[in-house]
NUKE-778989 format. One record per atom (N, C-alpha, C, O): x, y, z; atom name. Coordinates in steps of 0.2 Angstrom, whole numbers. Each point is the difference from the previous one (the first is absolute). Example, Ala and Ser with C-alpha at 12.3 -4.5 7.8 and 13.67 -1.06 7.14 Angstrom:
2
> 66 / -28 / 39 / N
> -4 / 6 / 0 / CA
> 4 / 6 / 0 / C
> 5 / -1 / 3 / O
> -7 / 6 / -7 / N
> 4 / 6 / 1 / CA
> -4 / 5 / 3 / C
> 3 / 6 / 1 / O
END
This chain:
112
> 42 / -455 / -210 / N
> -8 / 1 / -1 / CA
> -1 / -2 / -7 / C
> 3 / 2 / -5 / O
> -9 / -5 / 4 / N
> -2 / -2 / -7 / CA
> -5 / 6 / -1 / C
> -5 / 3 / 3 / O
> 8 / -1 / -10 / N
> -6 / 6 / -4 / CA
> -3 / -2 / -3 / C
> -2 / -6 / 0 / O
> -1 / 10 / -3 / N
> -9 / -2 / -3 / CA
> 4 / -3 / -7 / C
> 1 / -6 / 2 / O
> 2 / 7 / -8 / N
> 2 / -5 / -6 / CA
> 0 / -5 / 3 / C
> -4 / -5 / -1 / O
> 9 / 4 / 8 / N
> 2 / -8 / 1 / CA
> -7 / -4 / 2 / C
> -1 / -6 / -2 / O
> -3 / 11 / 6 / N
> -8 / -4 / 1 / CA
> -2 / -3 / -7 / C
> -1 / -6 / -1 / O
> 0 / 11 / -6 / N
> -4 / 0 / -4 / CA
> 5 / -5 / -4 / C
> -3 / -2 / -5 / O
> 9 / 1 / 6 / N
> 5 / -6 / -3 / CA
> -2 / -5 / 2 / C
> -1 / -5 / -4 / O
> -1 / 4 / 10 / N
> -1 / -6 / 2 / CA
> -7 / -1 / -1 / C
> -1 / -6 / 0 / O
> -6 / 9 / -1 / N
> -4 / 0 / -2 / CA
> -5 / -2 / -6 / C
> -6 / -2 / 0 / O
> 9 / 3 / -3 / N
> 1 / -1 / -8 / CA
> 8 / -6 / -3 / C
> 1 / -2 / -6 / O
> 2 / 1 / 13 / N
> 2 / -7 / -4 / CA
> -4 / -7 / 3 / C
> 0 / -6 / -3 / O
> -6 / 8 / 8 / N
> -5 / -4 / 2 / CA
> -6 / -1 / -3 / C
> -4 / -5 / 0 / O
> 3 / 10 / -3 / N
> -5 / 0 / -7 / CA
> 2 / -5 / -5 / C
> -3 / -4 / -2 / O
> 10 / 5 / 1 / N
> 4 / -2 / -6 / CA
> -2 / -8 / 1 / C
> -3 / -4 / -3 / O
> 6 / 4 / 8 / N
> 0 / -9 / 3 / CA
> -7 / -3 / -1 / C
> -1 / -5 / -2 / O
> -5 / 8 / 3 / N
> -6 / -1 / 0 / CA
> -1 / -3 / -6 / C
> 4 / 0 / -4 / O
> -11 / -2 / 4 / N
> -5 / -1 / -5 / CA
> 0 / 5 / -3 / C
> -1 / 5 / 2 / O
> 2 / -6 / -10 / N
> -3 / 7 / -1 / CA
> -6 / 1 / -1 / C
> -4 / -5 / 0 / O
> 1 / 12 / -1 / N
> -7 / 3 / 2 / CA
> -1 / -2 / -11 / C
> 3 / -2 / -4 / O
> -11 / 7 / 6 / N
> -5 / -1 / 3 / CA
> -3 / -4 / 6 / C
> -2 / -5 / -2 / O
> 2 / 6 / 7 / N
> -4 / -5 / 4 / CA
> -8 / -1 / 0 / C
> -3 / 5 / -1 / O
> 1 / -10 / 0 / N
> -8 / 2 / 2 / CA
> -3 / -5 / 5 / C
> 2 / -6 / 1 / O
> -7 / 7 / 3 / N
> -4 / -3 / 5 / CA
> -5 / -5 / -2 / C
> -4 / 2 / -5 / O
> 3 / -9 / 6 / N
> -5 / -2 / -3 / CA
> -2 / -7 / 6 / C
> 3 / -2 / 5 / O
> -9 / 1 / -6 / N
> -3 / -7 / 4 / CA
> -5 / 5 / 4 / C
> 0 / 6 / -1 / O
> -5 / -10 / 5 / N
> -6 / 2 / 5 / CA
> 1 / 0 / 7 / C
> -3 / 4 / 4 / O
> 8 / -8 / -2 / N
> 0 / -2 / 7 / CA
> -3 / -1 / 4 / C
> -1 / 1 / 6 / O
> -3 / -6 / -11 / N
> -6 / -3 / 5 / CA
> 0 / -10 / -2 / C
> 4 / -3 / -3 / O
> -8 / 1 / 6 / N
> -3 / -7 / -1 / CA
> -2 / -2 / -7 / C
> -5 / 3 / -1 / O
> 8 / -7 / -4 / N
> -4 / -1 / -5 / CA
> -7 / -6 / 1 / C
> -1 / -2 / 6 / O
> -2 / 1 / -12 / N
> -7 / -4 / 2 / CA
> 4 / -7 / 2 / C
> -4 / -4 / 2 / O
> 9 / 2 / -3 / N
> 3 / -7 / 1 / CA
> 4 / 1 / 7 / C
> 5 / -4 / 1 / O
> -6 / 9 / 2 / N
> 2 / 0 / 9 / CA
> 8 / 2 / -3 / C
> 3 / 1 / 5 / O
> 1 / -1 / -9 / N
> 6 / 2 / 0 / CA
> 1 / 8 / 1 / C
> -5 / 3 / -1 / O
> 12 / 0 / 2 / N
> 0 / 6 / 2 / CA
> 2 / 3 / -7 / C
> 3 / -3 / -4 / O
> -6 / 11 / 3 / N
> 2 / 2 / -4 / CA
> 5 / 6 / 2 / C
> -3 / 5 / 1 / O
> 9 / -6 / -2 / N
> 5 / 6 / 1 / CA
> 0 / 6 / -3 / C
> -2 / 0 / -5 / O
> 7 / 6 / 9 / N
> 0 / 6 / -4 / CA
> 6 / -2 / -4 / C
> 3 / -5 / 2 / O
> 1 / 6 / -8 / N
> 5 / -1 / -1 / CA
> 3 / 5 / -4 / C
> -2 / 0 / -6 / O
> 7 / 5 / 6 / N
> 4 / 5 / -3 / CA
> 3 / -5 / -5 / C
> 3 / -6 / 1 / O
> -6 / 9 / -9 / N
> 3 / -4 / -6 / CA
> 4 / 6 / -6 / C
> -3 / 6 / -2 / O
> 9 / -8 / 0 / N
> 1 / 2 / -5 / CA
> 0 / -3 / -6 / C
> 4 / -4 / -2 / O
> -10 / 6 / -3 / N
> -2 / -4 / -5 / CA
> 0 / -7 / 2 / C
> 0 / 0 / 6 / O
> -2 / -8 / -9 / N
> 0 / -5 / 3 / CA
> 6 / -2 / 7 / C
> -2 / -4 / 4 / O
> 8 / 7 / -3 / N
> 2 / -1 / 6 / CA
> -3 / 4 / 9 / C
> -1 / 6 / 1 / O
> 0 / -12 / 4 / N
> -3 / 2 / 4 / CA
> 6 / 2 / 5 / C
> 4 / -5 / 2 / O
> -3 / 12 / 1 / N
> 6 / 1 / 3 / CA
> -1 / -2 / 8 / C
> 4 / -2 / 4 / O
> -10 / 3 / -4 / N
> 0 / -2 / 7 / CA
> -8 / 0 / 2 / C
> -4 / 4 / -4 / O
> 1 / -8 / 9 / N
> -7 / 3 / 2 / CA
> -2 / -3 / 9 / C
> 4 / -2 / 4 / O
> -11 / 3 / -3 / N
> -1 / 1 / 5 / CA
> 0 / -5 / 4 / C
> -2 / -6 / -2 / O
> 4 / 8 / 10 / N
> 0 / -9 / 2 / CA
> -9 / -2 / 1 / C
> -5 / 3 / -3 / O
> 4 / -9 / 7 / N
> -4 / -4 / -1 / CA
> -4 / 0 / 7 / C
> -6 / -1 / 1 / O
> 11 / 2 / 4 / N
> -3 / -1 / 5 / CA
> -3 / 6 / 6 / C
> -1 / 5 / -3 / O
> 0 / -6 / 8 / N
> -6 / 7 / 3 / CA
> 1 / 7 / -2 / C
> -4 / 4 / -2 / O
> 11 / -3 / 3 / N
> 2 / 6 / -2 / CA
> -1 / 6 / 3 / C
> 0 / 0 / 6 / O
> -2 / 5 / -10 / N
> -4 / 7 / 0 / CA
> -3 / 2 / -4 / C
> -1 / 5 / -2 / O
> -3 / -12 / 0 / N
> -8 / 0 / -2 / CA
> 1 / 2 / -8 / C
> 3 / 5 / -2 / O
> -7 / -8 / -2 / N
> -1 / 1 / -8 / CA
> 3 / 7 / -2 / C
> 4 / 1 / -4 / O
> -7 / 4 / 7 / N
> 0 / 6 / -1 / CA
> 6 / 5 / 0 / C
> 3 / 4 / -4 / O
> -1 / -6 / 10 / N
> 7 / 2 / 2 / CA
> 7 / -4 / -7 / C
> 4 / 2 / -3 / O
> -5 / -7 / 4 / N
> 3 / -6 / -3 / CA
> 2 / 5 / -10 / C
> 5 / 1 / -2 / O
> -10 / 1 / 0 / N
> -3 / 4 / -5 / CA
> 4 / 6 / 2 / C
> 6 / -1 / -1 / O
> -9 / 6 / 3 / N
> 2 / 5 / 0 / CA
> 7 / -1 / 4 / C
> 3 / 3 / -4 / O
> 0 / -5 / 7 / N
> 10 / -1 / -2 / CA
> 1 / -2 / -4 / C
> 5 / 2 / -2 / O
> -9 / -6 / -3 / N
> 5 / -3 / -8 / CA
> -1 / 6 / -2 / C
> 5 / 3 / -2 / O
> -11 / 1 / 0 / N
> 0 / 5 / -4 / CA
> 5 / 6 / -1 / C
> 3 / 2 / -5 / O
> -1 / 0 / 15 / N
> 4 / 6 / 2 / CA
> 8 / -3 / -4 / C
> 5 / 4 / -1 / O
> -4 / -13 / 0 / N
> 8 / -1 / -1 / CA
> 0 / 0 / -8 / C
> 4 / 1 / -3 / O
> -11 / -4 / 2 / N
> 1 / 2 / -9 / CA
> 0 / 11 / -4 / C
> 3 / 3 / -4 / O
> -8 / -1 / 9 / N
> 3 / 7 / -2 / CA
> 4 / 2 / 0 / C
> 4 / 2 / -5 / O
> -2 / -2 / 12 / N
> 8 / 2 / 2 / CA
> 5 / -2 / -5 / C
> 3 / 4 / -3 / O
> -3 / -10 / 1 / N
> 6 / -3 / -4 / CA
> -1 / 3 / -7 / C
> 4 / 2 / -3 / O
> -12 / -3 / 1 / N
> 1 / 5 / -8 / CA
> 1 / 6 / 1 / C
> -1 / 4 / -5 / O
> 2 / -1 / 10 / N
> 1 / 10 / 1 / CA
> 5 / -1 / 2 / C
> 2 / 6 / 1 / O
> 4 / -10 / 1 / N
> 5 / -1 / 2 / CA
> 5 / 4 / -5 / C
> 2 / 5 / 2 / O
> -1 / -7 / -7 / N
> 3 / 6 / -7 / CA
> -1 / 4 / 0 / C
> 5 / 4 / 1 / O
> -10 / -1 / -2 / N
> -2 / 6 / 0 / CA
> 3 / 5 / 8 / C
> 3 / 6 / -1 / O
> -5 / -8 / 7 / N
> 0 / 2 / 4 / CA
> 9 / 1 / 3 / C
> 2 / 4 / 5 / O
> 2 / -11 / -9 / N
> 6 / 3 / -1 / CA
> 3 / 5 / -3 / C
> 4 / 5 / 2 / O
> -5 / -6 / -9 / N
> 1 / 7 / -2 / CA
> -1 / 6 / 3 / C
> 5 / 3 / 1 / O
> -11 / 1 / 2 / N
> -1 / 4 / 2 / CA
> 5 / 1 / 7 / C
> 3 / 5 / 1 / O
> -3 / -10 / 2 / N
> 3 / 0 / 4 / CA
> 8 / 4 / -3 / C
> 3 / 5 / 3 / O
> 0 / -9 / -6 / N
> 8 / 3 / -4 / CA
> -1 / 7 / -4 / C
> 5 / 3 / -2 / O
> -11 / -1 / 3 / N
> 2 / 6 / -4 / CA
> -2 / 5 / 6 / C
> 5 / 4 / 1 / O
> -8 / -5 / 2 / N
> 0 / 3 / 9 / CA
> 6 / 2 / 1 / C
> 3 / 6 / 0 / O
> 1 / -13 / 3 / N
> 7 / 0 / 2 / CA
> 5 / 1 / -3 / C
> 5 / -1 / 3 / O
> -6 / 3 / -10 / N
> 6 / 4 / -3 / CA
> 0 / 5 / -4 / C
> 4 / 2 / -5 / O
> -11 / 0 / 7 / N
> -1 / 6 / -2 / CA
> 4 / 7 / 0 / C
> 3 / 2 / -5 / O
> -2 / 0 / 11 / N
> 8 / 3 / -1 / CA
> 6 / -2 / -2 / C
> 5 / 4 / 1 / O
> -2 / -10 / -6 / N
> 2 / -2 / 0 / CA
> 2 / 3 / -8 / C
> 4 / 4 / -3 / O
> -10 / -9 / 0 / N
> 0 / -2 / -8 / CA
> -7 / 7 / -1 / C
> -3 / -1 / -6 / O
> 0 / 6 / 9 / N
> -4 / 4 / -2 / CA
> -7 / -4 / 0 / C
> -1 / -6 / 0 / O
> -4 / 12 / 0 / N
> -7 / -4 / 0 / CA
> -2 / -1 / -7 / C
> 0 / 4 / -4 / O
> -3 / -11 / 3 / N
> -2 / -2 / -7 / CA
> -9 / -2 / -1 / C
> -1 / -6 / -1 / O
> -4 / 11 / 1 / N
> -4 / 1 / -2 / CA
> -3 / -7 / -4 / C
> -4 / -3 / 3 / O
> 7 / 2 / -8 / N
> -1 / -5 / -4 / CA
> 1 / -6 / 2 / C
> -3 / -5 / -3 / O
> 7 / 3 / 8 / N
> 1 / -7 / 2 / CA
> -4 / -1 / 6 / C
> -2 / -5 / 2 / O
> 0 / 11 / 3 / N
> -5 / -1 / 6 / CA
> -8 / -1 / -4 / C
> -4 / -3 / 4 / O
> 2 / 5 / -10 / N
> -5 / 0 / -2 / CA
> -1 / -6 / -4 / C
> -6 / -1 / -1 / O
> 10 / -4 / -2 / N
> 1 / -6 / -2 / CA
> -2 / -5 / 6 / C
> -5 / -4 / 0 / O
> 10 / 5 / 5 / N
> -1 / -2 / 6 / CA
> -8 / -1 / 3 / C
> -3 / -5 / 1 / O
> 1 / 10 / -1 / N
> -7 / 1 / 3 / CA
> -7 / -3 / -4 / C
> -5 / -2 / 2 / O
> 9 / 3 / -12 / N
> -5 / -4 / -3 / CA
> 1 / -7 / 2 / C
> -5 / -3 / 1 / O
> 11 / -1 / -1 / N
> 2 / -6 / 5 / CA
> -6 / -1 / 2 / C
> -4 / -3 / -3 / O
> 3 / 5 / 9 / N
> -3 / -2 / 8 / CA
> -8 / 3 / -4 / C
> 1 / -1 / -6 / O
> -5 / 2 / 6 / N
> -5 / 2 / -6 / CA
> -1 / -7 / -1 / C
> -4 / -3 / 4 / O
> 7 / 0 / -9 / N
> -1 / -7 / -2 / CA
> -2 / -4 / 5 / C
> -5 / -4 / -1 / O
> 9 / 4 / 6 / N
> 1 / -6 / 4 / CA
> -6 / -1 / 3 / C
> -3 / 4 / 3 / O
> 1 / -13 / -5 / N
> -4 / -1 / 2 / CA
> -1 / -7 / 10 / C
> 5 / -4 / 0 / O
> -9 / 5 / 4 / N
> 0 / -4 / 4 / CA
> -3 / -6 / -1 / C
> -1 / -4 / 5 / O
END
């Protein structure tokens, strides 16, 4: 059986691998005036890590609000890890006040 560390090992070696954060959301997702598409696209500083497709889809709106929920998610991902490790080892290593409250100013930050 896999425990919560081994979840949260593998979780944060997936972060690791990633882009790193800050993410931010950027473009219209609409037609520009020369009929080209303008896409959504998740950028880290000038690098574009990824963005929205092009074709029918689920509609501008939708399109948007999923890059948003992958760019939160991934800048709360740290913080929501830690919390998480002080959770699951809390009986272990004692409750630390100070490192859950760190944590939380973390997530505070994080922008969609």
């Amino acid at each position: 059986a896999t425990n919560a560390n081994e979840i949260l090992d593998r979780l944060a070696a997936l972060l690791d691998a990633a882009t790193p954060g800050p993410w931010e959301l950027e473009g219209r997702g609409g037609i520009r005036m020369d009929g080209t598409r303008d896409a959504y696209m998740v950028m880290h500083g000038p690098l574009r890590v990824c963005q929205s497709g092009h074709g029918p889809g689920n509609g501008r709106e939708q399109q948007r609000d999923d890059l948003a929920t992958l760019v939160a998610l991934r800048n709360a991902a740290p913080a929501l890890i830690r919390l998480a490790r002080i959770a699951v080892n809390a009986d272990h290593v004692g409750f630390r006040w100070d490192e859950v409250d760190d944590a939380i100013k973390a997530l505070g930050e994080v922008r969609p």
